[in-house]
Structures are given as C-alpha cells and as structure tokens.
C-alpha positions in Angstrom: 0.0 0.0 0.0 0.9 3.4 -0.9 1.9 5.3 2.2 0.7 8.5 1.6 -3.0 6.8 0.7 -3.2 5.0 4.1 -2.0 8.7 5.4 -4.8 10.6 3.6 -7.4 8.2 4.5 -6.6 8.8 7.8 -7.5 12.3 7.8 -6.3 15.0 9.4 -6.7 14.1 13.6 -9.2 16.6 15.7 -8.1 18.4 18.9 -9.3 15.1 21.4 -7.0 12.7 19.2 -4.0 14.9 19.4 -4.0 15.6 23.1 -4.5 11.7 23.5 -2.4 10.8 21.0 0.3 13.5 22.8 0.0 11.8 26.1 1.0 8.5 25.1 3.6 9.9 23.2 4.7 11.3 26.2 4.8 8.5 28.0 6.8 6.7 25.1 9.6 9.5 25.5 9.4 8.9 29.2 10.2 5.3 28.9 12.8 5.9 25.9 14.4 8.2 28.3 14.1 5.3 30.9 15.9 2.7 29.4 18.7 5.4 28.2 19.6 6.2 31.4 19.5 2.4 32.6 22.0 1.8 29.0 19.2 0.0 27.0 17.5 1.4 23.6 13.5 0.4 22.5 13.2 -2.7 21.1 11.5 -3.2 17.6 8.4 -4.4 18.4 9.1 -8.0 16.8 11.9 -8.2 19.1 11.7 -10.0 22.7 11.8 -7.5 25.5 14.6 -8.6 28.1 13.9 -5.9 31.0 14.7 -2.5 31.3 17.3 -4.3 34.1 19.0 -6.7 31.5 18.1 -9.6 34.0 18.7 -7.7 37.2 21.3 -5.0 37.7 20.5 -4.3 40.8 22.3 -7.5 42.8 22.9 -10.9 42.1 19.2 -12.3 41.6 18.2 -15.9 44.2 14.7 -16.1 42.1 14.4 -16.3 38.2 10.6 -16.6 38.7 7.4 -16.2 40.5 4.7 -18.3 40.9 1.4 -16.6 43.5 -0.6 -18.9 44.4 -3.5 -16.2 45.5 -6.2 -17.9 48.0 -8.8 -15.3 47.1 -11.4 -14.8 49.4 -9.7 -14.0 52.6 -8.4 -17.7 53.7 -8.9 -17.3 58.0 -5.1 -17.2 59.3 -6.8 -18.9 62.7 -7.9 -21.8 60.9 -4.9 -22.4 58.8 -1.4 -20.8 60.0 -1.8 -19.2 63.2 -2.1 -21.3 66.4 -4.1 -19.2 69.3 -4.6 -21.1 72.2 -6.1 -18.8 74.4 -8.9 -18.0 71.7 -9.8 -21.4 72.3 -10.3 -20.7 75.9 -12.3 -17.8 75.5 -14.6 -19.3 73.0 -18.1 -17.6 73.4 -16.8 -14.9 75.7 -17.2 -11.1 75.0 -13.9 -9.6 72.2 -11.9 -7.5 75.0 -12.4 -4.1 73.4 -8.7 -3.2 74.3 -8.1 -5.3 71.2 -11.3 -3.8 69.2 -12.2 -0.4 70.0 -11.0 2.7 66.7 -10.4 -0.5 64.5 -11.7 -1.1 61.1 -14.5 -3.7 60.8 -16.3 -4.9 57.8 -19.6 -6.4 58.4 -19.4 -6.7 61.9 -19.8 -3.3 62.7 -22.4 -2.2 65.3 -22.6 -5.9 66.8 -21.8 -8.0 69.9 -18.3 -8.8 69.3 -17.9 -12.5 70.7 -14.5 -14.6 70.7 -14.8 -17.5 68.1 -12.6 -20.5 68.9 -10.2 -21.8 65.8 -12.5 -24.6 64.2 -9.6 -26.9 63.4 -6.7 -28.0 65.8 -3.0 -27.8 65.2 -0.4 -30.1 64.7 3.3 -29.9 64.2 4.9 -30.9 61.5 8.7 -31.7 59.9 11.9 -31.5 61.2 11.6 -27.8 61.8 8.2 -28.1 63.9 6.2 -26.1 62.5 2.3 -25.8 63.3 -0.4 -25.3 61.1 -3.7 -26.9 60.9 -4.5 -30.5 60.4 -6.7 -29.6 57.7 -3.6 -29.2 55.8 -1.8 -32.6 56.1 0.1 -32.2 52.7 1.2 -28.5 52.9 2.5 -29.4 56.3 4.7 -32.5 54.9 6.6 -29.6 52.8 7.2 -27.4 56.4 10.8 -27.6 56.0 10.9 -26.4 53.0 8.5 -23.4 53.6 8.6 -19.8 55.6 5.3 -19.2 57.7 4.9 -14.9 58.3 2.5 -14.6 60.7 2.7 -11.3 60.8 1.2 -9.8 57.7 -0.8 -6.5 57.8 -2.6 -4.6 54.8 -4.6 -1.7 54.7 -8.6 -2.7 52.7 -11.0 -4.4 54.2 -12.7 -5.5 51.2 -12.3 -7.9 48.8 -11.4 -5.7 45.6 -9.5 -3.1 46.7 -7.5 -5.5 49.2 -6.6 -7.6 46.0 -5.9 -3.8 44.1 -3.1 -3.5 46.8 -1.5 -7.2 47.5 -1.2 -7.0 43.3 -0.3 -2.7 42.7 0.7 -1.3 46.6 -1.9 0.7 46.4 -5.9 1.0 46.6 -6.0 3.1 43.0 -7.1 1.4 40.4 -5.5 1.8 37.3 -1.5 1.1 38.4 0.6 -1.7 37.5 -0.1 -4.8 38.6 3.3 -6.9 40.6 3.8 -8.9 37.8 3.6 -6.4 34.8 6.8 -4.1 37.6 8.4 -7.7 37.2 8.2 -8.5 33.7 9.1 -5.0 32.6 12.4 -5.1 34.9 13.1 -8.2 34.2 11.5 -9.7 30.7 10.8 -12.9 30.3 12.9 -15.8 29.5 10.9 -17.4 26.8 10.0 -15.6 23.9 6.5 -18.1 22.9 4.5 -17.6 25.6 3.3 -14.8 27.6 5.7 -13.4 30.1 3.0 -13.1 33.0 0.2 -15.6 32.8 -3.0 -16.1 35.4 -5.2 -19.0 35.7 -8.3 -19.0 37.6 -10.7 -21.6 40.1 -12.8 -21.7 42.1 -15.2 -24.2 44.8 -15.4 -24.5 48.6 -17.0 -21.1 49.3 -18.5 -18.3 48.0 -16.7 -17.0 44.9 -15.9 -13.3 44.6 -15.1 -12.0 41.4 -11.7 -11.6 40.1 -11.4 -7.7 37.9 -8.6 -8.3 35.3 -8.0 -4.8 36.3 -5.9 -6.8 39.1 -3.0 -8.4 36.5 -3.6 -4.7 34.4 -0.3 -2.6 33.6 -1.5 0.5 34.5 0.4 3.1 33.1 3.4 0.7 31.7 2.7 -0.2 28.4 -0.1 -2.7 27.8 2.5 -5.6 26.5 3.5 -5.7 30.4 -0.1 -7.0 31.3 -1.0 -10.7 32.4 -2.5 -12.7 29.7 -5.4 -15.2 31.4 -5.2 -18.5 29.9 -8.7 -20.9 30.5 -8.3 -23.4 32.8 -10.4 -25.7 30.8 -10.8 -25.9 27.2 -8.2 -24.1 25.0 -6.4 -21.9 27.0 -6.5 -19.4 24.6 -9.5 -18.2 22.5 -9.1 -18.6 19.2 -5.2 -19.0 18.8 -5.7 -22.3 16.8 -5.3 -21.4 12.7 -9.0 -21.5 11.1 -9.6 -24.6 8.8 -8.4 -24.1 5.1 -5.9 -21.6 6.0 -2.6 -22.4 5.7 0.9 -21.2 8.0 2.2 -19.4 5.1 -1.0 -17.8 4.0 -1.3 -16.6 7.8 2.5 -15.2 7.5 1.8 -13.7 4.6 -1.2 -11.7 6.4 0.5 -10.7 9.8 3.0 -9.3 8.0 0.9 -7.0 5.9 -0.8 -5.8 8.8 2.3 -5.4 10.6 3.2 -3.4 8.0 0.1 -1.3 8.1 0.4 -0.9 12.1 4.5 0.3 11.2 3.1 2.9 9.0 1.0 4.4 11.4 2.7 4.1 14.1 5.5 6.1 12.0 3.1 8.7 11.5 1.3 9.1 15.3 4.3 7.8 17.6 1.9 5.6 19.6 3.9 2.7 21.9 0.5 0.9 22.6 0.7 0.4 18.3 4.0 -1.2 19.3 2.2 -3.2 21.7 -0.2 -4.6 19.3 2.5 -6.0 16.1 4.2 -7.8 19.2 0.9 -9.2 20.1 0.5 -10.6 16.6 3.7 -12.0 16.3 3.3 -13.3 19.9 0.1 -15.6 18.9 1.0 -16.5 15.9 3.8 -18.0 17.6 1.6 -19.3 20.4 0.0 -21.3 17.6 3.0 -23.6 18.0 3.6 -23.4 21.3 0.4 -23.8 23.7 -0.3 -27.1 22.0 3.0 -28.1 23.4 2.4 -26.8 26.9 -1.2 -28.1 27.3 -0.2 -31.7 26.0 0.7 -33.5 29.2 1.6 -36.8 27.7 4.6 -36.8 28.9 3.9 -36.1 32.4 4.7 -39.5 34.2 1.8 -40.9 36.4 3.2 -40.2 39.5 3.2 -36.4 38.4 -0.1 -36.6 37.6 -1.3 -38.2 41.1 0.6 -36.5 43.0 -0.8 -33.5 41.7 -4.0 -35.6 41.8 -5.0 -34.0 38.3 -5.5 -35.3 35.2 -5.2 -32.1 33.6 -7.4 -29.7 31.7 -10.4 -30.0 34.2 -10.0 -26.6 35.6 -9.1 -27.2 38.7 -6.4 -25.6 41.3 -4.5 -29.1 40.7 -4.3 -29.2 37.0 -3.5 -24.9 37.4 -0.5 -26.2 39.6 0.5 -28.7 37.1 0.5 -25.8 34.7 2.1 -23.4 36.5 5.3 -25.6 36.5 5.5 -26.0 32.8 4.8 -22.3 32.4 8.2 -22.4 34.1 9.5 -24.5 32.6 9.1 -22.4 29.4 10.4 -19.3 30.7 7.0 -17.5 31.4 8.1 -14.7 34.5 5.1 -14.4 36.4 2.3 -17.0 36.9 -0.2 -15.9 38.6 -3.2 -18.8 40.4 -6.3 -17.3 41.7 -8.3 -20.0 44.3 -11.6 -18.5 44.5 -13.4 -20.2 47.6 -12.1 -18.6 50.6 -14.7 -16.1 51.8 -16.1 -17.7 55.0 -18.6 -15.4 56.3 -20.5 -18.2 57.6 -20.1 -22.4 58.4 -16.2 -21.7 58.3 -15.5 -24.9 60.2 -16.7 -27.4 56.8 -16.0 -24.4 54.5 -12.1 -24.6 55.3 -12.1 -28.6 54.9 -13.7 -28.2 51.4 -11.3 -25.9 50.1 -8.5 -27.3 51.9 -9.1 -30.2 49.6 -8.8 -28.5 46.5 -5.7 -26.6 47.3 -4.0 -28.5 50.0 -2.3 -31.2 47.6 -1.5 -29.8 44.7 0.2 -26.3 46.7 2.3 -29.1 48.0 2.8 -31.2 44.7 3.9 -27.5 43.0 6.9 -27.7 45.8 8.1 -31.3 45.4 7.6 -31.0 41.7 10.2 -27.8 41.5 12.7 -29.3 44.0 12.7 -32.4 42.0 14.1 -30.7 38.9 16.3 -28.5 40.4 14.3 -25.3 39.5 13.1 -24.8 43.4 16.2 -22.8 44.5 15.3 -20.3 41.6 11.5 -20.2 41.6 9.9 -18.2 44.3 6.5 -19.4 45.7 3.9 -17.5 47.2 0.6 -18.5 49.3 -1.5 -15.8 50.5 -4.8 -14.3 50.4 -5.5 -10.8 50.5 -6.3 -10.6 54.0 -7.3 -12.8 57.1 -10.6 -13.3 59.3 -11.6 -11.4 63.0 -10.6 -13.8 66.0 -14.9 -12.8 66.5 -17.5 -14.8 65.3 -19.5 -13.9 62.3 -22.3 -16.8 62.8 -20.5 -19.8 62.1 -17.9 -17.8 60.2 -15.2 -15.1 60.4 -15.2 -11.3 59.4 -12.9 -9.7 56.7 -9.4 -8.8 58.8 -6.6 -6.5 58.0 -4.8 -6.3 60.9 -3.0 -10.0 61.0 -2.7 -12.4 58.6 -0.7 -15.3 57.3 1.6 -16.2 54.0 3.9 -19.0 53.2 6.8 -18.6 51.1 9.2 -20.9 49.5 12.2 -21.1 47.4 14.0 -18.6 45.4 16.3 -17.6 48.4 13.6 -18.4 51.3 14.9 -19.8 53.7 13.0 -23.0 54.5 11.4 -24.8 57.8 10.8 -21.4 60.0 8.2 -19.1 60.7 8.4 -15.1 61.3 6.5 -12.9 63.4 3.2 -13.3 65.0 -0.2 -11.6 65.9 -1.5 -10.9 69.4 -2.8 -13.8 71.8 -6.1 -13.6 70.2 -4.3 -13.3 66.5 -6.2 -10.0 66.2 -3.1 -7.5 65.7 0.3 -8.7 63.9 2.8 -7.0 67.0 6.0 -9.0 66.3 8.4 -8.5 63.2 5.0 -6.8 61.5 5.5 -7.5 57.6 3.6 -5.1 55.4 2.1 -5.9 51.9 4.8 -3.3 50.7 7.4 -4.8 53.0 6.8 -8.3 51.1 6.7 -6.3 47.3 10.5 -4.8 48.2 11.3 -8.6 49.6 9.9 -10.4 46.3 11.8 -8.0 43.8 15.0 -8.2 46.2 15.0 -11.6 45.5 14.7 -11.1 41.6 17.9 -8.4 42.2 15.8 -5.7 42.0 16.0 -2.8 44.5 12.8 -1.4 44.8 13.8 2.3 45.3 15.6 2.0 42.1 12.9 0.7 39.6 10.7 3.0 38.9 8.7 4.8 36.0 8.0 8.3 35.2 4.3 9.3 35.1 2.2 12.3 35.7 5.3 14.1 37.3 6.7 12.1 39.4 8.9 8.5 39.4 6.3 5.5 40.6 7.6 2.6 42.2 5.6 -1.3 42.7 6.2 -0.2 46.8 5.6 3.4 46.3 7.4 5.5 48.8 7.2 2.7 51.4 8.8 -1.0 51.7 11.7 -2.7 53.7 13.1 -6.1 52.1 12.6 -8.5 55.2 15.5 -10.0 55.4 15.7 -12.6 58.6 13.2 -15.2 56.2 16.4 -15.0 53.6 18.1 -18.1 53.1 
C-alpha cells in the first residue's frame, strides 16, 4: 500500500485525538528516556523484550521466577497458620475491646463482638516443627521447606481493593499490577509464551469475582499486562489457525498488517501500536507453542497423582501442574487465583472443602520444582489478600486487615521457619510486622531488583511497585 493513501485516509486528527495521542507519546519519551539512562534502547516491536534491568542489575538475583498462588477470598489465618490457644479458651466470651475499639470492621460493625474458637486443631509438622492446621496434612509435609509470616498486615477491608493493593501497593485502580513491575524489569525468559500468565478456580466457598484490572499494567505499556489462559478448554481463545488456511498464507497476512500498524505508528508515535505488532507476532507463535504446553503426555503418572490432576479439568491441581510447565518455558510471572475462601458463615466445613482442592496440589507444585532443580530459583507465594476477625460472624469469620498469614518458599527463602506473630487472640500482627509493601520490596529483592531503584516516570513524578514505602525483610532469607 501506498503510504501516503493510508495517510490521507486517515484524515487529518481533531483536537481530542492529538492531546490523547500526545499523552502517550509522552509516556513513550518517558520510557525511551528510561531505558537510556539504565543503558538500553527500545526494542523493535518484533523483538523479545529482556527488561529494562538486562536480567537484574541491581544485585545478584536468588529467584528467576514467580509463581502466587492467591487464596482469594480472605483464607482465615486462625484456621490455617496461626495457632491461638487462648482463643480457644475464651470461645463464646465477649472480644476485649482493648483489642477492638478505633479498628476497622467490615460487616461486623455495630454488633456484639464475641470470641470465636479456631474450628480446626493444630499439629506440628517436619523436622523444623512447625504448626499449622490439620486440615492441611500435605502442605505441612513440605514445612521444612517453607517460611510461615504470621505477621502480615494490609490496609482494605474489602475484597477488591485489598486484592488492588496485594497486586499494585496501592488501593487506585489503574497502576501496575506486581507482575507487569516484574516483567518490565526483568522480561521474560521465553520468547513463545506470555511473560506473565493467570489462571483461575474456584469451589469451597463463596466466589468473589476476580477484575482483570488486578493483573492490568497500568500506566506501563499494555505488552506488560497478564495474559489469562482458561483453565479448561483451549487456554487461549481462538489461537488455533481457522480450517483451510494455511501457515504461510497466515504469515503472509501478519506481516501486511504489521506493515500497516508500522506505517502508522510512524506517522502518530503511539507505543501501545508497538504493543499490538508484538501481540501478533506473539500468537502466531503461540499457535505452536500452547499445543505443546497443554499436552501432558509426557507427564509420568506419579506427576499426575501427585498433583492428583488429570489435567485440563479446571481445577487448582491441574492450574498447579501448569504453572510448572509455564516455568519451565520461561513465562516470569504466573499468577493462580483459588476462589473459595470467603467464610462469612459455616467456616469450620467451608475450610475442609477448600483445603481439599488446594492443600495437595500447593504441595505437589513444591516437590515438583525441587525435583528438577528449579526450586532454589523459583519463588512461591501462598496468601490471600487478607485474614478473618478472632470474633465470630455466625458460624464464620469477618474480613481482617490487621494479622494475617503467607507462606513462602524457594528462590532464596529460607526454609522450615516461621516469622512474626499476631496478638494472643491473633487480632493485631505485634512481632516483626510485615507489610504488603514490606513483602513487594522482599519479592523484587529476590529477583535483584531494589525497589527504590525501579521505577517509571508518570504524571510528574517517578512510581515505584512499593511506592514510597517497603523494607526487604531479610531474617526469612536463606
């Protein structure tokens, strides 16, 4: 096509497309200046983007990779991680309002705060001693090899903006999510698969939605955002070629809209057209390469049982199984939403339901990685966005922001210990308190990212994933 006809049919642009077409221009001058200062230069947009960092410049990276495992919902700390005795003796009892009183409460505002007694007991378990509940029997086989914090705090209450800031530090909507800061430091070490992916489940409670607005990119580029593959089916709408049409013949017609995308992005400087050619080229070569990763013929049986997945049903198990041969493959960030936590009622049954459908396979995803080596470089993450009120809700627990629990494992974690704790009534973390931002600056220290030092120009000032907060916690490194 003649240039200057695609330019005339494009017509001259009114005064609302300049000043949008100016801002992202903007922001593509911000990011060009970015990478100049950090030594690197834009890549084409058929080229694979290896981090503004070059793999880390920062320090020596212990992690290559993440993989959350999010346990969305609100998972109750008291019924999983946390051991509290003496809520067990003051089951039914009046909340001491020393604990309660100026503290945010969801739904239990304006009620008779009573003490509710963990519904589960606790048992020790490994070498290392660790307790956790005995609704987890296979997460506490792998005790030595995780880090219980019992001391996490966060600041929403509710379910959406508390996942907003365990995925962005922040309640805003509309910021980077962790693992589009990760991939655009680091890249991604395979160049036919998404470099951040999120799979989704769900059963054992009630289901709250999951926004995609919480794996978005903000105000990075868009080529930085998750990409959600189905957990059943194809994995990816419509990447398979359409009967009749051949690879070549497909080629042949990426390239000329690649080359129609090039012209105008010549002509209006727009990065997110950038975006869009590498998109192309990414599912066309997707075409090739999901095929491959969904095939799990050559997963031995023992894989498969331990995961206790078949594969391709959907479920947190087969999402595990996945997860490790995203990593295999070089994908970044993998992302696993478990949505079945929200307890507000019949917690006691609601916590052995889901403990089913996440218990085995969190602790097949560990064995798995040690097994192959890839363990020591892949960091692990089990959390929810927030924990449960040590009062009664019914039969079930409150939303609670003031003490909660993660595990962590691999990628320089050290293994078989647990860090910090809550109160007596596991109401308030009060020793070694670890804040959601504390835990962002600890997850890119790993990678070899300082925090302070990553960060990205945007409506006049420099943001960061940890904003002007964060301290990496470094007693739970190995």
């Amino acid at each position: 096509m003649d240039p200057s006809l695609y330019s005339a049919a494009l017509g001259s642009p009114n005064r609302r497309t300049f000043l949008r077409r100016s801002g992202v221009g903007i922001g593509s001058v911000a990011l060009g200046s970015l990478m100049q200062a950090q030594g690197k230069t834009l890549p084409s947009a058929e080229e694979q983007w290896t981090g503004v960092l070059e793999g880390g410049v920062h320090r020596a990276a212990r992690a290559k990779r993440v993989i959350f495992l999010c346990m969305a919902g609100g998972p109750s700390h008291l019924e999983t991680l946390d051991y509290k005795p003496k809520l067990a003796e003051m089951h039914g009892q009046p909340m001491p309002e020393s604990f309660t009183k100026g503290q945010p409460i969801a739904q239990l505002q304006n009620q008779k705060l009573t003490c509710f007694a963990p519904q589960h007991p606790f048992e020790r378990f490994g070498k290392s001693g660790q307790l956790m509940s005995s609704a987890f029997p296979h997460i506490g086989s792998i005790a030595d090899d995780i880090c219980i914090v019992r001391s996490m705090k966060t600041e929403q209450i509710n379910h959406d903006p508390a996942h907003t800031f365990m995925n962005t530090g922040t309640s805003i909507s509309g910021r980077p999510s962790m693992g589009s800061w990760v991939l655009y430091g680091l890249g991604s070490e395979g160049r036919d698969l998404p470099g951040f992916v999120v799979l989704t489940s769900s059963g054992g409670g009630q289901d709250q939605p999951i926004a995609a607005r919480q794996w978005h990119s903000g105000f990075l580029p868009s080529r930085f955002q998750g990409v959600q593959f189905q957990s059943k089916g194809d994995p990816v709408l419509y990447v398979g070629r359409p009967d009749g049409v051949s690879e070549n013949d497909q080629r042949q017609l990426l390239d000329a809209v690649s080359q129609l995308n090039q012209i105008h992005d010549a002509r209006v400087d727009d990065p997110e057209i950038g975006t869009r050619i590498s998109q192309y080229e990414m599912a066309f070569r997707m075409q090739a390469s999901v095929p491959g990763l969904m095939d799990i013929s050559d997963e031995p049986q023992r894989v498969l049982d331990m995961y206790g997945t078949k594969g391709g049903d959907g479920s947190f198990a087969a999402n595990c199984l996945l997860a490790r041969r995203l990593a295999e493959r070089g994908v970044r960030f993998i992302q696993l939403y478990h949505r079945g936590w929200d307890h507000h009622g019949g917690i006691k049954r609601g916590i052995e339901t889901t403990a089913k459908l996440v218990d085995q396979a969190s602790a097949a995803l560990i064995r798995d990685l040690k097994d192959r080596g890839m363990l020591e470089d892949t960091l692990v993450v089990w959390s929810g966005e927030f924990g449960r009120t040590p009062m009664a809700q019914g039969s079930g627990r409150d939303h609670h922001i003031k003490g909660f629990s993660m595990w962590m494992a691999g990628g320089g974690i050290q293994g078989g210990m647990s860090y910090g704790n809550t109160d007596e009534l596991g109401y308030h973390a009060v020793e070694n308190v670890v804040h959601v931002h504390d835990f962002h600056a600890t997850m890119l220290y790993l990678l070899g990212i300082e925090h302070k030092k990553m960060t990205f120009p945007f409506q006049g000032r420099d943001f960061r994933l940890t904003d002007v907060h964060g301290n990496v916690v470094k007693p739970i490194l190995a």
